[in-house]
N, C-alpha and C positions, 0 to 999 in steps of 0.2 A: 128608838132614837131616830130622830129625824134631822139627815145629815145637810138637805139644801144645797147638793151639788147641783153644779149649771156646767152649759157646756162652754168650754174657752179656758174654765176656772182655772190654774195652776195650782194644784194641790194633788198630790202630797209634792214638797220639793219641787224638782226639777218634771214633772207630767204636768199634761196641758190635757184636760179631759173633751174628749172629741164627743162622744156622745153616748145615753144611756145604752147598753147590750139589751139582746133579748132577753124577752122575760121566764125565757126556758133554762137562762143561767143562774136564774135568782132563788133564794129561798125567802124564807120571810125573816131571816137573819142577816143576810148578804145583799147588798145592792153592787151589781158589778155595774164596769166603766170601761170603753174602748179608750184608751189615751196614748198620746206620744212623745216619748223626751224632747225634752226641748234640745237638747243638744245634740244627739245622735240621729235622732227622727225615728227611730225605730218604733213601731206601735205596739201596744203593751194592751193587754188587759188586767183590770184593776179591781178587786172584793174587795168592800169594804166591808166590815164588821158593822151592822145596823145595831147590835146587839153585842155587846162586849163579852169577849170570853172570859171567863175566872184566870189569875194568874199561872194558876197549873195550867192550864190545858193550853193557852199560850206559851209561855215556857216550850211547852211538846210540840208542837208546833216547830218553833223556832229550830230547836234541837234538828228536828226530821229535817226542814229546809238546808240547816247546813250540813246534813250527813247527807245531801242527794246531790249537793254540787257535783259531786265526782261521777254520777251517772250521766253516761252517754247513749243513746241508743234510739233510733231512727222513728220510731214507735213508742218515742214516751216525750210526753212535755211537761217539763219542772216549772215547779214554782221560782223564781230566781230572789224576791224577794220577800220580808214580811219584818213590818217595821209598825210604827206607832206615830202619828203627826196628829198636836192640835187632840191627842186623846181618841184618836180613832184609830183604831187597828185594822191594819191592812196588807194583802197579800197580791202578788205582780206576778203575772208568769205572759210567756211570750202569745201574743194574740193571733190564732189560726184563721186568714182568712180561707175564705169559701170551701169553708167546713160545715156540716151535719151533724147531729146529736146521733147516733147508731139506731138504725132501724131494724129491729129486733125482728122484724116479721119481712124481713126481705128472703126472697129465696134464694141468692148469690151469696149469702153470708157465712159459707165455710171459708175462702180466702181470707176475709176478714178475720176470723173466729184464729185462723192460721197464723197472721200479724197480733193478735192480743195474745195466744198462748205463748207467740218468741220473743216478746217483752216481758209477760210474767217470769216465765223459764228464767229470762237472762237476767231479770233484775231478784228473782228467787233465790238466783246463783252469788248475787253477790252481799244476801242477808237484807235485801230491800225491800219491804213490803208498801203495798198501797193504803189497805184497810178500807176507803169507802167505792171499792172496784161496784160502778151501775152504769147503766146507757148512758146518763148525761154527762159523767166525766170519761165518757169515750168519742171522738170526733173523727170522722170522716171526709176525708178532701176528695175535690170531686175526682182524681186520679186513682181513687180506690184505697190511700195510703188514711191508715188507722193512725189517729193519735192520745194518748193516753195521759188524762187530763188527773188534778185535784188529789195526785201523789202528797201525802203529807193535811190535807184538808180533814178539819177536826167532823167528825160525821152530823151535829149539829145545825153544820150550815147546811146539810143534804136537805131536798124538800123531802117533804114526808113520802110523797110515792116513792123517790128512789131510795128509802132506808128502808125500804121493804127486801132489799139485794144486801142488807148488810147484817152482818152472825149478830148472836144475842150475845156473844161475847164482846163486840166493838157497842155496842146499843149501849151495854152496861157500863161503858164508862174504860173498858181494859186495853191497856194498850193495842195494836192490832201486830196481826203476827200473818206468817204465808197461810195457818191455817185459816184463817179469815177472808184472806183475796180466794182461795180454793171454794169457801162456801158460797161468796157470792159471785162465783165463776158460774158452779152447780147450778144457783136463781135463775141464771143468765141464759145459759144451758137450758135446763127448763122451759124458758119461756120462748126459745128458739126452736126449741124441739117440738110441743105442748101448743104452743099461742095462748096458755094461760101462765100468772102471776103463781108461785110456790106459795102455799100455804101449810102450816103446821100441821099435820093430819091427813092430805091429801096424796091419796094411791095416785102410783107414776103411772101405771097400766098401759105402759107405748109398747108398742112393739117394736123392743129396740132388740141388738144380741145382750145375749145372758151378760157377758162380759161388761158390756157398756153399761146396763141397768144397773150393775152392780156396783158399779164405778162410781154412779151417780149417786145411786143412795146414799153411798158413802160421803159424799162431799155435801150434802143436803141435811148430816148428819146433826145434832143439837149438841151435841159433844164432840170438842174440837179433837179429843184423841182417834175417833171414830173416825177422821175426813183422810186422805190420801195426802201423805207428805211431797208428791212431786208430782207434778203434769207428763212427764214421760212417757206413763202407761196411758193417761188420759186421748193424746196428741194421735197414738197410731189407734187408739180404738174410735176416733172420733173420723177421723182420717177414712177408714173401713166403713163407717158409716155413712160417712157424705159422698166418697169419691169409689165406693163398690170394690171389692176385691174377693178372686176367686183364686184357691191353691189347687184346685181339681185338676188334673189329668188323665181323660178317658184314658180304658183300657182297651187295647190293638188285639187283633188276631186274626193269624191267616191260616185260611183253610185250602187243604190240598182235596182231590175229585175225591167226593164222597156225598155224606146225606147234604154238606153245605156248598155244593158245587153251585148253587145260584146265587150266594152271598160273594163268593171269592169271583163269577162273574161279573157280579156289578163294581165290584171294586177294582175291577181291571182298569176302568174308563170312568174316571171322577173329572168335573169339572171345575173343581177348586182342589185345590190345595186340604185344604180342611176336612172335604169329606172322606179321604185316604186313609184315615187312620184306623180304618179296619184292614188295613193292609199291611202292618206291622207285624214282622213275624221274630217272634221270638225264639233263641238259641235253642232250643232241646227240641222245636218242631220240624227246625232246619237240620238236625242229626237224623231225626226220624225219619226227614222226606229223605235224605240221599241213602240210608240204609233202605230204607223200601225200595229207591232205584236201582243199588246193586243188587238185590235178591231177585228183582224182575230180572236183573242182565244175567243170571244164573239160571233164573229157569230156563230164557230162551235157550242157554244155550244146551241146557238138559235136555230139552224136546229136539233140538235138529238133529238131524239122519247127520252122522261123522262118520269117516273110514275108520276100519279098525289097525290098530297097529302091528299088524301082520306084515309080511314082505310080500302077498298075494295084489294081482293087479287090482285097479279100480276097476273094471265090470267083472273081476270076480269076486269081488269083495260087493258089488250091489246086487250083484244074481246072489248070492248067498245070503245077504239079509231079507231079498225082497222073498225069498223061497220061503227061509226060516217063519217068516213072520204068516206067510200065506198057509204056511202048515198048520198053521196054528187056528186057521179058522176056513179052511178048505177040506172037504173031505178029500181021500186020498184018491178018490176017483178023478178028480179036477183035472184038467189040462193044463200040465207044465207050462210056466214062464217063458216065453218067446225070446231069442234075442233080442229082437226090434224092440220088445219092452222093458229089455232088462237096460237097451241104451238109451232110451227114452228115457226110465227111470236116473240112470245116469248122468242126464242131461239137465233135471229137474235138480238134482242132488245139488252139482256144480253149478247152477245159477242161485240156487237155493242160499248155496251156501256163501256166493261172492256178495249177493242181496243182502244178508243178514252181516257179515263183516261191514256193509257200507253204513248198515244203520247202525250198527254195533255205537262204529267210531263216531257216526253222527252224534250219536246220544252222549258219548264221551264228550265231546265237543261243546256241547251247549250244554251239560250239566256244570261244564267250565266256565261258563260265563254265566250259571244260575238260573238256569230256567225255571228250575222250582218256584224262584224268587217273582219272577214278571211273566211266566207265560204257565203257570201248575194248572192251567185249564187243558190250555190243547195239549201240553205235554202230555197231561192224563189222557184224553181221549185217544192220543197217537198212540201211548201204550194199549189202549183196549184195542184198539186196529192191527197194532201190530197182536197180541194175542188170539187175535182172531185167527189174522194171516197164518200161523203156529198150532190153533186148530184146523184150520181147513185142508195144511200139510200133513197133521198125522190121521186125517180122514182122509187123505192121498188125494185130496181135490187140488193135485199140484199145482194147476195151469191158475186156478182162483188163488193157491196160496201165493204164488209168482205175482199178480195183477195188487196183491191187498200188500206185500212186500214192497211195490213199487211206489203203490202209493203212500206208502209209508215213510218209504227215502226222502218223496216230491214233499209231503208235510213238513218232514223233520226240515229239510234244506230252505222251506218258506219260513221255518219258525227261525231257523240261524240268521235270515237275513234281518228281519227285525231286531235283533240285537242291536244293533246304532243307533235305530232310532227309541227301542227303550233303553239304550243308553240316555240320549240324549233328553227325551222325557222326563226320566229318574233324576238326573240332574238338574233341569231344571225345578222341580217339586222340590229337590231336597234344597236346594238355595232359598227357592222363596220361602221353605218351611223354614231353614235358617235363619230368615230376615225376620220373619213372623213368631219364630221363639216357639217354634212346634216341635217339642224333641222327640217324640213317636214318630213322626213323619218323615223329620230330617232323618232319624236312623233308619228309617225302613228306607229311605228313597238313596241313600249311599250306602247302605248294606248291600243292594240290589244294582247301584252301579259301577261299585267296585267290584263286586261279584262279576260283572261281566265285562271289565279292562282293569284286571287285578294289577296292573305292571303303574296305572295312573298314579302319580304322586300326589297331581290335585286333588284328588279323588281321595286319597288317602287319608290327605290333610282334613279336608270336609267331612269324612267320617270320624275323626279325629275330635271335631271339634263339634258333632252331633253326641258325641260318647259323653262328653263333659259339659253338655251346654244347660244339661239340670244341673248338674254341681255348681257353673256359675250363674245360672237363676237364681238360684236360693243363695250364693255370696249378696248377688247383689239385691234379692230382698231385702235380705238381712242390714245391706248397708245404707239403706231406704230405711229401714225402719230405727235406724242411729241417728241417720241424717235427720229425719223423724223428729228426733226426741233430743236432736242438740249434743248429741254423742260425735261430734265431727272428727277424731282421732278416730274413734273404733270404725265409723264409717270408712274413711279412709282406708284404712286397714282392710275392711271386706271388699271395697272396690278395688285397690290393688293386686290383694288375692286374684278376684277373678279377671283381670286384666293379666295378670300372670299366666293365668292359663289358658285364656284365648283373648288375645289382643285384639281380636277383630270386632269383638262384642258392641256392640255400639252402647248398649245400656249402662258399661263398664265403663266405658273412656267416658262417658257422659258424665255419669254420677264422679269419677271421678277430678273431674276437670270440675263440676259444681262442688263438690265439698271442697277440694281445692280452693276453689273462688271464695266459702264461709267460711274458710279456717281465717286465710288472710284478711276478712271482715273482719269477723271476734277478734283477730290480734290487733286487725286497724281501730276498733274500736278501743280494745283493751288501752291500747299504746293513745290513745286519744283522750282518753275515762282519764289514763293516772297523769295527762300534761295539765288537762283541766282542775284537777283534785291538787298536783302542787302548785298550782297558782293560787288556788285559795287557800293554800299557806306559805303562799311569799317564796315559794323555793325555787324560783325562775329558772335556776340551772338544772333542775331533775324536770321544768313542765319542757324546758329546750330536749332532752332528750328523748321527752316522751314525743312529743310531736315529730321528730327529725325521726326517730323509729318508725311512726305512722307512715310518714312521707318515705320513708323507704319502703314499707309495703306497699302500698297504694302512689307510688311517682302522681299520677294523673289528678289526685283528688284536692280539692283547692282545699279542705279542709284545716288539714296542720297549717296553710298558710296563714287561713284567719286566727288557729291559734298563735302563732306566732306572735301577729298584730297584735289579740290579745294580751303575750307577753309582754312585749315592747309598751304596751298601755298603762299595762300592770307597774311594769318597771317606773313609767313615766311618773302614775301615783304613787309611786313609793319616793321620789325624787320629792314631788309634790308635797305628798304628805312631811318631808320632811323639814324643806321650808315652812310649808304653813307651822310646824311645831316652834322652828328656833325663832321664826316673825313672834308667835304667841312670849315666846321666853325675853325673846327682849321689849315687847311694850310691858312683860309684868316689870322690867327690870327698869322703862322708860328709854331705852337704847331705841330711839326712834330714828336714827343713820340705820343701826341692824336690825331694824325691821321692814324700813323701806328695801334693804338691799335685799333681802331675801324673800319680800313679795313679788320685787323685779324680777327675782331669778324664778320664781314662779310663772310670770306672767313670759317671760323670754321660751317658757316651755310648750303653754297655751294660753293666749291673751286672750282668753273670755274667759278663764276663772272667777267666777264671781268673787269668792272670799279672797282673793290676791287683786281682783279690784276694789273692792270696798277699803281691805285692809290698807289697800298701797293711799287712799286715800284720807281714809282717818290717820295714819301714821303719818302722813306729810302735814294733814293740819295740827295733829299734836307738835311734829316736831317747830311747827311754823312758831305756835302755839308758846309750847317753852323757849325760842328765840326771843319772842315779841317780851316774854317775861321777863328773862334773864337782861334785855335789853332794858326794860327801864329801872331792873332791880342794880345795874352795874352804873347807870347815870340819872338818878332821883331827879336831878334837875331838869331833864326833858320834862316834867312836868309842871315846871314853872310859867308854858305859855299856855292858854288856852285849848290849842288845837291838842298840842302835847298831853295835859291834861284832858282831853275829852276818850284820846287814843287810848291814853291807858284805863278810864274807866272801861270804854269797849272790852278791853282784852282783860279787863278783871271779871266781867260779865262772860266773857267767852270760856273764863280759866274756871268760874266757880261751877257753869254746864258740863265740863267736859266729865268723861266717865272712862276707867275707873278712875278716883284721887289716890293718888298714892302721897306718905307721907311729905313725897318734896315737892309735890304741886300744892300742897296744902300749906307748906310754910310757906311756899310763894306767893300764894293768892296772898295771908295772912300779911306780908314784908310790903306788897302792892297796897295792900288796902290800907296800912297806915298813913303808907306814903300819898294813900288820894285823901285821906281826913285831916290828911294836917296841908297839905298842900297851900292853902290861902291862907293859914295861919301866920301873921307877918312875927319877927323874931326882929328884937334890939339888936342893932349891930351900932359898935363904939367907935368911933373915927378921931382921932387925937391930931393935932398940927400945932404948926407954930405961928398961928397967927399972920403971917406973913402971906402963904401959899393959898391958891384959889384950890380949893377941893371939889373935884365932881363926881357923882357917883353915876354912871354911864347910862343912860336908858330909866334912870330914875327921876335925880335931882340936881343940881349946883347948888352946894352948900356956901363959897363963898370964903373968904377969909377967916376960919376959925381957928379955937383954940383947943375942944373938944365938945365933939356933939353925939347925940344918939341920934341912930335913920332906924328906922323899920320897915322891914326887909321879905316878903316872903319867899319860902325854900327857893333857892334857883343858883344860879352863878355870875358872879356880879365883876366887872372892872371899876376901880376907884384909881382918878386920875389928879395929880397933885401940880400945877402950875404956878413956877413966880418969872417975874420978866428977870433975863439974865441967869436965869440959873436953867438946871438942868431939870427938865419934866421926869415924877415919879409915877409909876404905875402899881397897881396893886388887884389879882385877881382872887377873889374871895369863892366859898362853896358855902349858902347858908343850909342848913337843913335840918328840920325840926329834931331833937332830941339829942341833938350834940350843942356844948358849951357856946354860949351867942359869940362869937367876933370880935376883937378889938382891935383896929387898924392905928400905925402909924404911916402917917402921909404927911411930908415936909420935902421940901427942895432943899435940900443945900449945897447942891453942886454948882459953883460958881461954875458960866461958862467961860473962855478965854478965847 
């Protein structure tokens, strides 16, 4: 069909067509049209039908268009209308400027991908399917905001490359259902993933995860029970694909002085944060190291020389061990023990012994603040030193064992001092691993610094919240992968969890203050969907609360306002429409006073109404109209002068055009027109005197002294005047008019005058 639209045309209605769209919106069915109401100014784009649908399929059509009204949603654009003018079938949805067709092969096109899944999802949700879902009814504004076009559009008008995106269930003619937007989701899919078109037979062979391939096949499937009933599972595997995600968490371990003494020293001194996490010491190694410390502090104390518990002095209690023992590997030839060396020995005993109580309590000391934890290198080597020191005493090389003791005390007392500042170290590590979501690190690095300022509360807390900050990782995966998939309640739900147990989380209070924010969307939309949905069924007081609901979620968003406007519009057409009904009922009735007054009260509401202008003035020339008739129907004789007579032909000609006739404009034309065919018809009228009296008939004749005469008369109104000298003047006014009995006048004076 070849429609011969131009641009300026006004067609359909109230659209003024501005100029043809591209030719990327056409098929060879459809010719689209950028157009503008004339009255609101709003720009519209306009498909016409080049090719007429069959009744069904229009029909379905129509159906869809008015079951989408009540869809709201930032990411979808309805058809608003679809009507029939002049036998062309045509559909109206609002016109996107500096919009794009979806560029399939863009590499930034997971966010997009992200906006067309939370459309589908939402309009999935409320039993609304698209059916001809391809690139060209997807549009792109240059803001990045996806628009989602040709909801309701019969797959016919699709050009043939993009029906290559549509199931062989919509192809056939079947209604369309979610499993159909699912399959040509999968095309879609496909050709983003791929860079090629899906065809019937063709291996996917991506290297995609098992999970997602499997997905996909499934929606690619020929049989719609075979495709995925919800995008949900789709959204987080798709998600894992574009935006990467890792659940790994290396495993830590810390070694104490042994064959790994070179791994536990380079992990002393890391320069990030991140490379620590072989520093991580796990509970059962932390039992083992401090049980191997106390069986070291038992040997030591095994091997040192003690007095015996005797009541004998101390150098006789050293002369008697140092002899004992001498026996034992002296012959008995040997030269006794000296004084001098039994106090020597003496002397070796008690430094000996005050040396080893100082390292004792050292050691106590800094196993209290964890040494194990931050220093199990030199702590190790001081214990081999001190072992030493312990052999070179029971080889009696006192004076060396006293020197390796001393140095032992000087090490251990360097290693205490460090304590503050591997406090301060550790603290710091375990914060940034905190902020960083490194839970091996944060707990090794507050393990280790609560370990050495046990009394810290801060300290406490931060180890507190390294013990739990897996458990709220995975809350808050978990309420990412809700939020995800449109689960905004369960979301919610796992975000508060793990804000419950550590408030400090930031990823916590984040997600939940965003799902937060989508709940009150979905409600502001909700609450927006059902004010727009009872306006298109006239229920003005449920669209008022749906909107005033909105607007209490959202105070800030102009939205409910416009609906409001909307209402009050709504309203004003229901006012409108109502007039225009009772205008219609009284021209059927001819009450043309009540139908002028009720185009006025139309036009008093908006005075560019077309049909309450047209109307107000066809109803005034009818009512003019039946005046003008009724006027010469109630005095026949205004037709008795020329002019008079020309007038009422006019308005016999104006009564036999008018439209409709109804029976009493028809008797009237009918009562007019005899009255103009007899009009010149002159009619006998009989005038009787007495001879005496001068008879005149006014504007006719002077008949003169008679006895009785005939005049002929046409229809009109006549005075006849009767004069004698002396008497008194008669008058006589007559009405001649065809089809009533002719006239006979008595005219005589006889009133004498005195």
């Amino acid at each position: 069909m070849n429609l011969q639209l131009r641009e300026g045309q006004v067609f359909p209605k109230q659209y003024v067509l501005s100029k043809r769209s591209a030719p990327d919106l056409d098929s060879s069915s459809v010719e689209s049209w950028i157009a503008t109401h004339n009255q609101t100014g709003d720009r519209v784009l306009i498909r016409f039908m080049t090719t007429p649908l069959d009744d069904d399929t229009w029909s379905s059509v129509n159906k869809r268009v008015s079951l989408l009204r009540g869809l709201v949603h930032q990411n979808i654009s309805l058809i608003v209308e679809a009507d029939i003018d002049d036998g062309i079938q045509y559909l109206v949805e609002p016109y996107l400027t500096d919009s794009q067709i979806l560029n399939v092969d863009d590499s930034g096109i997971w966010p997009l991908l992200q906006q067309i899944l939370g459309a589908l999802t939402y309009a999935h949700h409320l039993g609304i399917t698209h059916g001809t879902l391809c690139p060209g009814n997807i549009l792109v504004n240059t803001s990045g905001g996806v628009h989602i076009t040709g909801f309701a559009m019969p797959f016919a008008t699709e050009p043939a490359d993009e029906q290559a995106y549509l199931s062989p269930q919509v192809l056939a003619g079947r209604d369309p259902g979610t499993d159909d937007d699912i399959y040509s989701l999968g095309c879609l899919l496909f050709r983003v993933l791929t860079g090629k078109r899906w065809e019937k037979g063709v291996e996917l062979d991506l290297p995609l995860d098992t999970h997602l391939e499997r997905q996909l096949r499934a929606m690619l499937s020929e049989s719609p029970f075979e495709r995925p009933t919800t995008l949900l599972e789709l959204r987080e595997s798709l998600g894992n694909h574009f935006e990467g995600s890792s659940t790994t968490i290396d495993s830590v371990a810390f070694s104490r002085r042994s064959a790994a003494v070179q791994e536990a020293t380079t992990a002393t001194t890391p320069d990030l944060i991140g490379k620590r996490q072989d520093q991580a010491i796990p509970l059962q190694r932390v039992l083992i190291a401090g049980a191997s410390l106390l069986f070291f502090a038992g040997l030591l104390f095994a091997f040192l020389p003690t007095n015996t518990p005797t009541g004998d002095t101390p150098s006789q209690n050293s002369a008697t061990a140092v002899t004992a023992n001498e026996a034992t590997a002296i012959p008995e030839t040997q030269p006794v023990v000296t004084p001098l060396e039994t106090a020597r020995l003496e002397m070796f005993q008690e430094q000996g012994e005050k040396l080893t109580r100082g390292i004792l309590r050292q050691q106590l000391e800094l196993e209290d603040t964890g040494v194990i934890f931050w220093g199990p290198i030199e702590y190790g080597d001081i214990g081999a030193d001190l072992d030493a020191a312990d052999n070179l005493y029971r080889e009696k090389q006192f004076q060396s064992a006293l020197d390796h003791y001393k140095a032992v005390s000087a090490s251990l007392s360097q290693l205490q001092s460090r304590a503050t500042s591997e406090l301060q170290k550790h603290t710091a590590w375990g914060d940034a691993a905190l902020l960083k979501g490194d839970v091996e690190a944060a707990l090794t690095s507050f393990t280790i610094a609560v370990a050495i300022d046990r009394d810290n509360e801060d300290l406490r807390h931060k180890l507190g919240r390294a013990e739990t900050l897996g458990e709220v990782q995975e809350l808050v995966r978990q309420g990412q992968v809700f939020e995800r998939n449109g689960e905004l309640n369960d979301a919610k739900k796992a975000f508060k969890i793990a804000s419950n147990i550590d408030s400090e989380w930031q990823p916590a209070k984040k997600g939940m203050s965003r799902v937060q924010g989508a709940i009150q969307k979905r409600n502001f939309q909700i609450a927006m969907s059902e004010g727009f949905l009872a306006i298109s069924n006239n229920n003005f007081g449920a669209a008022r609360e749906g909107f005033t609901r909105a607007k209490n979620i959202l105070p800030n968003s102009s939205e409910p306002d416009d609906g409001f406007l909307q209402i009050e519009q709504s309203e004003r057409n229901e006012i409108i429409l109502g007039h225009q009904k009772k205008a219609v009922e009284h021209i059927a009735s001819e009450n043309w006073p009540g139908a002028i007054r009720e185009y006025e009260a139309a036009l008093s509401i908006a005075d560019s109404l077309e049909f309450a202008v047209n109307g107000l003035v066809y109803a005034k020339s009818r009512l003019a109209l039946k005046q003008k008739l009724q006027e010469f129907l109630s005095d026949p004789t205004l037709l008795q002068s020329d002019p008079g007579l020309a007038e009422a032909s006019a308005t016999l000609r104006l009564a036999s055009r008018a439209q409709p006739k109804t029976d009493q404009l028809l008797n009237h034309i009918d009562i007019l027109a005899r009255l103009i065919s007899t009009a010149r018809i002159e009619i006998p009228v009989t005038i009787n005197s007495d001879g005496k009296t001068d008879v005149i008939v006014r504007r006719h004749a002077a008949l003169g002294e008679i006895t009785s005469k005939k005049v002929y008369l046409i229809p009109g109104r006549y005075t006849v005047v009767g004069q004698r000298l002396g008497y008194r003047d008669v008058r006589e006014d007559v009405v001649v008019l065809a089809g009533k009995p002719p006239p006979i006048l008595e005219i005589a004076s006889k009133e004498r005058i005195r």
